[in-house]
Steps between C-alpha positions, in 0.01 A plus 500: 500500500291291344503112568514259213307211413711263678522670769127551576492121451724414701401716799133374396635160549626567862203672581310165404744273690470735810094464483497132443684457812228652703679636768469875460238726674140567343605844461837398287317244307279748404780731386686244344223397283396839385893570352467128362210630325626852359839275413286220315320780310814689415692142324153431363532852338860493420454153297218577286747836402699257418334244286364844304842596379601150420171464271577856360855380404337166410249708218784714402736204433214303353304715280239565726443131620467482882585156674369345833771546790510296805607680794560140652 
């Protein structure tokens, strides 16, 4: 099954907390960070999906007038 957004987050977000604390092995680290990566890219990917249906609704809705978004 695939994981949601906030789930990737949040299991990016222990995998951050887990590296920061720099007790793991070399080897582990190394793992860690590669998932962080594929995890990062994967949100990264999943928001800007995102922000293109909201501007699609946005044009529909608007007559064709797109707006800024903040994903802040």
């Amino acid at each position: 099954m695939e994981m949601n957004f906030e789930d990737k987050l949040s299991e990016l977000e222990t995998i951050v907390e887990k590296l920061e604390k720099g007790q793991l092995p070399l080897e582990e680290s190394l793992e860690l960070f590669e998932h962080a990566i594929t995890l990062s890219r994967e949100c990264n990917n999943m928001l800007k999906s995102a922000k293109q249906k909201v501007e699609k609704l946005i044009e529909e809705d608007n007559d064709l007038r797109s707006e800024e978004m903040s994903l802040n």
